[in-house]
Structure formats: structure tokens, C-alpha cells
C-alpha positions as a printed NumPy array, in Angstrom:
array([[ 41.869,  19.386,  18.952],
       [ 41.036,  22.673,  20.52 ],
       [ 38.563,  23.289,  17.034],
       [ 36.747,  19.816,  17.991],
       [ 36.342,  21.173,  21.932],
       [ 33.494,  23.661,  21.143],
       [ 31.664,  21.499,  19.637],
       [ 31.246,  18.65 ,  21.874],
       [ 30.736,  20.889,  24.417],
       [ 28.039,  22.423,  23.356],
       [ 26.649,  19.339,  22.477],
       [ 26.7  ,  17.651,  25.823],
       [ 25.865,  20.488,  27.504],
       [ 22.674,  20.503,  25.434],
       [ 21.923,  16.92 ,  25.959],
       [ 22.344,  17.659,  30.007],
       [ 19.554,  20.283,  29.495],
       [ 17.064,  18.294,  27.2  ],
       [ 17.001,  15.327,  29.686],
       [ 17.256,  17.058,  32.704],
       [ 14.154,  16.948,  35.07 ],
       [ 13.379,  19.545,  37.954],
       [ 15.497,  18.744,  41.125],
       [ 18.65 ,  18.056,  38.703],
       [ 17.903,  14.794,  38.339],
       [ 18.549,  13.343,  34.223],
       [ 16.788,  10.544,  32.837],
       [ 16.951,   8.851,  29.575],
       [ 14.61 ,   8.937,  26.637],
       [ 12.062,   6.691,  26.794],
       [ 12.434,   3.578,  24.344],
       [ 10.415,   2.863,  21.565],
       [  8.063,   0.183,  20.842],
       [  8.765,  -2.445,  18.699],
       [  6.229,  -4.924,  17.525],
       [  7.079,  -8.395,  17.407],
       [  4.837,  -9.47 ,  14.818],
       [  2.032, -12.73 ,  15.647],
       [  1.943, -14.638,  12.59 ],
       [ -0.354, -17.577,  11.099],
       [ -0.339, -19.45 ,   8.114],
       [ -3.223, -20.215,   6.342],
       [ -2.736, -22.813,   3.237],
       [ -5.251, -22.556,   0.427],
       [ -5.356, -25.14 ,  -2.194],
       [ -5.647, -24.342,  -6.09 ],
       [ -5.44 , -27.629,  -8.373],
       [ -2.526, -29.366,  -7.494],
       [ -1.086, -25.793,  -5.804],
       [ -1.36 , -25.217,  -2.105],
       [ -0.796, -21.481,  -1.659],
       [  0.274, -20.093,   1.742],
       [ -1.148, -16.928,   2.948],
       [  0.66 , -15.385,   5.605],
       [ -0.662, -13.005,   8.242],
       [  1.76 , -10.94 ,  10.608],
       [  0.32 ,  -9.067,  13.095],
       [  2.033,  -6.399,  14.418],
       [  0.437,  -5.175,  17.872],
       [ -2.84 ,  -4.904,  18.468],
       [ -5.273,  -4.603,  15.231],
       [ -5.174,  -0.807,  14.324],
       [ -7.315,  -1.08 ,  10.987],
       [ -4.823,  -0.957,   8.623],
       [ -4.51 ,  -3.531,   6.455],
       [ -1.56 ,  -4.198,   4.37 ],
       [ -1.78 ,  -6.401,   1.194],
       [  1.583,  -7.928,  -1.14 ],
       [ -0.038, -10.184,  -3.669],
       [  2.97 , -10.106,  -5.784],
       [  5.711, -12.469,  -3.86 ],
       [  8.474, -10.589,  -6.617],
       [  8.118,  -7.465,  -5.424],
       [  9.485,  -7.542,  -2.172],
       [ 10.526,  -4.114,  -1.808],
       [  7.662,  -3.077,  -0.891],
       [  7.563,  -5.471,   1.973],
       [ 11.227,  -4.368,   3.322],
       [ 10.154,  -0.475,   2.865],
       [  6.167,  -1.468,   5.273],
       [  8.173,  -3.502,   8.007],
       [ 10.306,  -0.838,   9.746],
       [  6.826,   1.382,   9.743],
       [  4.73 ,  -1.555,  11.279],
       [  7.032,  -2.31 ,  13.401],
       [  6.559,   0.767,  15.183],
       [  3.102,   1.734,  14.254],
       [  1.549,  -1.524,  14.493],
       [ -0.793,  -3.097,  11.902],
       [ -1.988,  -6.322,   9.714],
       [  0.096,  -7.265,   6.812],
       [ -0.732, -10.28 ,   4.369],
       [  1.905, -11.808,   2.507],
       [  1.394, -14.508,  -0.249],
       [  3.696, -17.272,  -0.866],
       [  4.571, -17.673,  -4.33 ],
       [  8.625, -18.468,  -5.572],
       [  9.005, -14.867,  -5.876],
       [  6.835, -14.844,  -8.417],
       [  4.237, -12.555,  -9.765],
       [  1.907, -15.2  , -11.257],
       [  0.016, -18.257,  -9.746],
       [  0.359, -20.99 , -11.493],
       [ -1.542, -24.384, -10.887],
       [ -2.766, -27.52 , -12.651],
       [ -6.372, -28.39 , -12.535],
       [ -7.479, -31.486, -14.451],
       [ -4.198, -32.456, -16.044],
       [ -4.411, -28.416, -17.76 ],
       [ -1.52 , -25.563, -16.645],
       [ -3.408, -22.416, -15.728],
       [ -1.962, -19.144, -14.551],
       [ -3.495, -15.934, -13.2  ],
       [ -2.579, -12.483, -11.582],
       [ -3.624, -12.38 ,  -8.157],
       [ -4.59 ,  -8.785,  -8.227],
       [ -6.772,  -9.587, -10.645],
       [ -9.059, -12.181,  -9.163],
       [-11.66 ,  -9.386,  -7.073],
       [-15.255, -10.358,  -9.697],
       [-15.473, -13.261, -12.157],
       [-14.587, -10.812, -15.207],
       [-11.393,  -9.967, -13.86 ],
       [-10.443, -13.853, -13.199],
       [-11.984, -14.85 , -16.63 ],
       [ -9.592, -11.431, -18.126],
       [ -6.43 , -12.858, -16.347],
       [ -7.042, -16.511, -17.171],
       [ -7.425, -15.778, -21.001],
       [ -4.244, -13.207, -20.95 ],
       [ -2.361, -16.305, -19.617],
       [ -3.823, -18.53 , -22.437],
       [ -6.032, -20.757, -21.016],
       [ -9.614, -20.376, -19.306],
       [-12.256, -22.567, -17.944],
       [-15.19 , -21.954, -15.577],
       [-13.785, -24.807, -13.458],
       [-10.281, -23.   , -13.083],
       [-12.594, -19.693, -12.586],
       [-14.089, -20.99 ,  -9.801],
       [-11.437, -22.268,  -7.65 ],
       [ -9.718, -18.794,  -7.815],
       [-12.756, -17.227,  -7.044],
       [-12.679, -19.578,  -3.958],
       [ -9.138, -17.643,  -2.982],
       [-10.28 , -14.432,  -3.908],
       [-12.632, -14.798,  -1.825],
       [-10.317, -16.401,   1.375],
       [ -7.952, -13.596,   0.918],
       [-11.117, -10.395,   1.537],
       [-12.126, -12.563,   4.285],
       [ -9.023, -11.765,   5.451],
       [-10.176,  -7.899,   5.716],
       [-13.036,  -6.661,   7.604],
       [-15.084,  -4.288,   6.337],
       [-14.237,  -2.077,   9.515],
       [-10.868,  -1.662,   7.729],
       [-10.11 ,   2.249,   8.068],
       [ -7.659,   1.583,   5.053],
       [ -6.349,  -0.931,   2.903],
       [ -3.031,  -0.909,   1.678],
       [ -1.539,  -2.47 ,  -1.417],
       [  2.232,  -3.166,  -1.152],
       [  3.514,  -3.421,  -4.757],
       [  6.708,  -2.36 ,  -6.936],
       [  7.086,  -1.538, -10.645],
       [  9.661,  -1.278, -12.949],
       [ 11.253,   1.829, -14.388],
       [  9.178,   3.309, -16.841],
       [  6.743,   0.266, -17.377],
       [  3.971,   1.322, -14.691],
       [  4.359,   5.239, -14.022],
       [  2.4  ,   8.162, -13.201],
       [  2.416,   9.228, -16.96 ],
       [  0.177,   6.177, -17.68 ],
       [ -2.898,   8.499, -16.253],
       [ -2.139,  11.646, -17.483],
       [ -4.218,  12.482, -20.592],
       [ -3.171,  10.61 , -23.407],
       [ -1.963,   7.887, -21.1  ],
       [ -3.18 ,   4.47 , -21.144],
       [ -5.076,   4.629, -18.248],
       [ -6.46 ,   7.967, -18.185],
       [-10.106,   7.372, -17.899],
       [ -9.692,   5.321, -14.883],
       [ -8.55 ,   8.775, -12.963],
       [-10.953,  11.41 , -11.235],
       [ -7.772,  13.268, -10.1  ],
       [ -4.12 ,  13.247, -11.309],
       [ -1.282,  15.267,  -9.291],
       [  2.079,  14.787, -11.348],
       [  5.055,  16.168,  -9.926],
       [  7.619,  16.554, -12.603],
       [ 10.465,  16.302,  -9.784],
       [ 10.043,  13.373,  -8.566],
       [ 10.463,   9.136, -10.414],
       [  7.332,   8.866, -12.58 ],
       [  7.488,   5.216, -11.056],
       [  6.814,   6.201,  -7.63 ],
       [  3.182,   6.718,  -7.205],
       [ -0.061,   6.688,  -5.086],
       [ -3.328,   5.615,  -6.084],
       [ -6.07 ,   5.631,  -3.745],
       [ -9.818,   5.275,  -3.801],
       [-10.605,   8.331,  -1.577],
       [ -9.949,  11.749,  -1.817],
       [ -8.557,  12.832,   1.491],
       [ -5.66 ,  10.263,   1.207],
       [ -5.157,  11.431,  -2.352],
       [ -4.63 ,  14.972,  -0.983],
       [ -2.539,  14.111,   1.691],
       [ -0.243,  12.495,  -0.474],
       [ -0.193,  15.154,  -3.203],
       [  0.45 ,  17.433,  -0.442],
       [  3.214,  16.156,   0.921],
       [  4.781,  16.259,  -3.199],
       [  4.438,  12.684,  -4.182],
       [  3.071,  11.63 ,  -7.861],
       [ -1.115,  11.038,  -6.933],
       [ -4.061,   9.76 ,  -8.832],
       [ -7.381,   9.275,  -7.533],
       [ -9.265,   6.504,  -8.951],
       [-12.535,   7.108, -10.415],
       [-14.755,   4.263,  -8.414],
       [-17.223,   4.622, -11.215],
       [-15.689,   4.664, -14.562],
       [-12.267,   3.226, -14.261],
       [-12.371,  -0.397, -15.723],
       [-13.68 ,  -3.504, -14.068],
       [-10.174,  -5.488, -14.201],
       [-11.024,  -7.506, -10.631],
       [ -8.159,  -5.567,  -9.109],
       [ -8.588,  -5.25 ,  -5.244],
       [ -8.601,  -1.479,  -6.028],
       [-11.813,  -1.544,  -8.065],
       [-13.492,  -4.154,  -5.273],
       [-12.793,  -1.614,  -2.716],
       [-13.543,   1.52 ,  -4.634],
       [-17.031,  -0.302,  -5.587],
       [-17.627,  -0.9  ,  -1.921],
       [-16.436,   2.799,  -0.666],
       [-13.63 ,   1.132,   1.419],
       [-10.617,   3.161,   1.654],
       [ -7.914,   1.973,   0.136],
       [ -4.25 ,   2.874,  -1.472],
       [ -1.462,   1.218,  -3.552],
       [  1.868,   2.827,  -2.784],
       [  4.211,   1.396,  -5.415],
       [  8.092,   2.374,  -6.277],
       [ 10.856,   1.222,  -8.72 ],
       [ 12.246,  -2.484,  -7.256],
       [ 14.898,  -1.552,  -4.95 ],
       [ 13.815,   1.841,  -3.781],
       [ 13.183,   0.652,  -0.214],
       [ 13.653,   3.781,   1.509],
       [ 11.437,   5.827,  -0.615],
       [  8.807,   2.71 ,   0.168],
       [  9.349,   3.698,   3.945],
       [  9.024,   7.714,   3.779],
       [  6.006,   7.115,   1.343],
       [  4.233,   4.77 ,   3.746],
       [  5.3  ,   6.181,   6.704],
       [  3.645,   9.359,   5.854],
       [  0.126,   7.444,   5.198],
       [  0.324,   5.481,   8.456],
       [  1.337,   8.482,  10.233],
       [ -1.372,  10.182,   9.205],
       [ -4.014,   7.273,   9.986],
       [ -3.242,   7.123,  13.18 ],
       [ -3.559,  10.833,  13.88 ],
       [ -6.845,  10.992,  12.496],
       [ -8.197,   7.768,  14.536],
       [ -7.004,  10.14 ,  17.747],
       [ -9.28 ,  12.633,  16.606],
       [-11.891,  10.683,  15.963],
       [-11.761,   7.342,  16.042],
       [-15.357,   6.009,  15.136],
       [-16.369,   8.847,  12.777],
       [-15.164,   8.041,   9.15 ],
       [-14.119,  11.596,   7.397],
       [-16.43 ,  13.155,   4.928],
       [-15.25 ,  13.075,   1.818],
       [-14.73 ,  16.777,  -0.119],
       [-16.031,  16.768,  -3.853],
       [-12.672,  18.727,  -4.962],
       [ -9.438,  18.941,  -4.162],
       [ -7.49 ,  21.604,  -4.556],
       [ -3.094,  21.739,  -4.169],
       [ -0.98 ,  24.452,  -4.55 ],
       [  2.375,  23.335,  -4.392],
       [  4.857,  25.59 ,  -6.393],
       [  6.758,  23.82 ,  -8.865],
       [  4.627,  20.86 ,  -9.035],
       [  0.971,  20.568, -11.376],
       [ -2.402,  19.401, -11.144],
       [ -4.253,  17.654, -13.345],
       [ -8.348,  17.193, -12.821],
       [ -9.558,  14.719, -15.524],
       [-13.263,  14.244, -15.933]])
């Protein structure tokens, strides 16, 4: 016991001096905040399928929007809540089984459609013939909840965030690199080789981009002009200049989820206290120099 005494001595003894307050007097530290989130449900009907967007509001509205189109991937969602909670902020959930597709019937015929694909009539008419079946009257009741669910986000957003999970090796950072499926749809690619080529940011602007190639996580800024018109809420916001990022994992990697978003959010906030009506202008370049770690500027 006498090798445990030290220890906790020194210990309480520096607890007495962080909380004590001129005069002797000790107080505790103050709690945190946690939001209680205000939520509404808002059913939209599709066909015979009444879809229920839900909207949790945690605290006052801070501008930051969060987004999880995909009901399956739900680790996102656990990996945002702990962060909102404290932070505050607007997430928007859709309803769906768990699952990744909407499915409805419209005129006795079984459609189905990605919901992250349903931002401009080519990207519903793209998801509706993937699925197998297409018709402008099936187009234009998902335009009708494409359209709902922006309503949903003011243009005063100062980000929108896309919650979404992949899995291993399907979706990865590697897809944007050159060579990789999706390399013309990048300005800007920051691949760190020591980190899961599944956990990645994409964002529309450049400043959130660097911060989160800064801080060592796999990056790719979108190019707003070339990448392709899929109807993805990505290219509706990079065609509008709105801010906006899809942090995405591995299913099950919650606590990555958390330090990944936390580190956004954290930095959102900070530069609202700085300035909180001036939007940030927006460097042509960007330029990291983390050791160990490599760039990658594609054209």
C-alpha cells in the first residue's frame, strides 16, 4: 500500500489546487450542457409509401445541418449524437426499415431509388433505371421529396453534413486517386496511407478540406464543376456554393465517426466566434505538409 500512497496524494492534492478559488474556498467544475433534442415528424407520401422524415433539434439552430438518407447506416448517426448533444445542431433522419433504398408502388408498378440520388431530374431518372424501372410519373413524385427534404435546409446553412457509412473496401479513398473510378470528380485528393482507406471526407469547399487533411484524415475535394451530375446532395450543394461535407467510415466504427465529426463541428463553431456573418474566402490552393502522409492535386 505504501507504493499506492504517493500517488493519490499527489493526485488530490492537485485536484485541491485546480478547483480552489482565492479565499480557500473550492468549487466544482461547472457541468456541461446537454441538448435534449426537439423533434418533429414530417410524413411524405410516395405511391403507396408514406416516408417519415425526422428532424431533431438539438439547442438552438447553429447552422449546421446534418443529413442520414441511408436508414442502414446507422453508425454514422450513433458516432453525430454524442457531438450534437453537446454542440448543438439540426439533424434529419429518414425512416426507411434500415434500408438503403426507397421502395414504393405507383400505379400497380414496384419502383426503387437511392435517396442520395434524387438532387436534379437526371440523377432520379439515373437511379430509377439502375433499379430497373423508370417513368416520368415515378420521376416526379421523388422529385416532389427531393424537393421536401432541401426545404428542410436553408440556404443560410454555414455547412451541410452528410452522415453516411461504407463498407470495407467497396467505397474508399483509393476510388479518387488517379486511376480510381472516380478520379475526375476530385480537385484535391489527400491520402494518408496510415489510416482505413474507408474512412474519408469529401467536402465541397476548400477550407474544410484542409482542415481535415490537416488534422491526418483521408480528404478529397470535390470538383463543383466537372465531377458528374449523379443528383447527389453533394453535387446540388457544390452547384449552389453551399458548404457542405460527407464524413463516412466502415459500419461499426462509431468512435472514429465521433473524433472525425467532432473535429468539423469543433471547428465551425470557432470560426462563427470569429466571425459569425462573414463567410470565409475561399484560397485557390491548398497546400499540407504532414510528414508521412501525401498529397495528391488532380486537375
Amino acid at each position: 500500500m505504501k507504493y499506492l500512497f504517493f500517488p493519490v496524494f499527489l493526485l488530490t492534492l492537485t485536484a485541491q489546487i485546480i478547483f480552489a478559488q482565492p479565499g480557500g474556498q473550492s468549487v466544482s467544475p461547472e457541468p456541461r450542457i446537454v441538448y435534449t433534442p426537439a423533434m418533429r415528424s414530417i410524413a411524405h407520401t410516395i405511391g403507396n409509401r408514406t416516408i417519415i422524415i425526422k428532424v431533431l433539434q438539438y439547442g438552438e439552430p447553429n447552422g449546421i445541418y446534418c443529413i442520414n438518407m441511408h436508414d442502414n447506416e446507422g453508425t454514422a448517426v450513433e458516432g453525430a449524437i454524442p457531438v450534437l448533444e453537446q454542440s448543438g445542431g439540426t439533424l434529419i433522419r429518414l425512416e426507411n426499415f434500415k434500408q438503403r433504398l426507397i421502395r414504393f408502388r405507383l400505379n400497380g408498378v414496384l419502383y426503387s431509388f437511392d435517396p442520395n440520388r434524387i438532387y436534379s431530374r437526371i440523377g432520379i431518372e439515373q437511379t430509377l433505371r439502375e433499379h430497373k424501372r423508370y417513368s416520368k410519373a415515378a420521376l416526379l413524385e421523388i422529385e416532389k421529396f427531393g424537393k421536401k427534404l432541401l426545404s428542410l435546409i436553408p440556404d443560410s446553412a454555414r455547412c451541410v453534413v452528410a452522415l453516411h457509412n461504407n463498407t470495407n473496401d467497396l467505397f474508399s479513398i483509393k476510388s479518387y486517386i488517379p486511376g480510381g473510378v472516380r478520379q475526375k470528380d476530385a480537385r484535391a485528393v489527400y491520402y494518408n496511407e496510415t489510416q482505413d482507406v474507408d474512412d474519408i471526407a469529401l467536402s465541397t469547399d476548400s477550407l474544410v478540406y484542409q482542415l481535415m487533411a490537416d488534422a491526418g484524415y483521408n480528404a478529397i475535394w470535390q470538383d463543383n464543376e466537372k465531377a458528374k451530375k449523379d443528383g447527389s446532395l453533394s453535387i446540388h450543394c457544390g452547384e449552389k456554393g453551399q458548404r457542405y461535407i460527407n464524413i463516412e467510415t466502415e459500419h461499426g466504427k462509431v468512435e472514429q465517426y465521433r473524433i472525425m465529426f467532432e473535429k468539423l463541428v469543433s471547428w465551425l463553431l470557432k470560426e462563427e466566434e470569429k466571425d459569425p456573418e462573414k463567410a470565409p474566402e475561399k484560397p485557390e490552393e491548398t497546400k499540407l505538409s504532414t510528414e508521412g502522409q501525401k498529397q495528391l492535386i488532380i486537375n
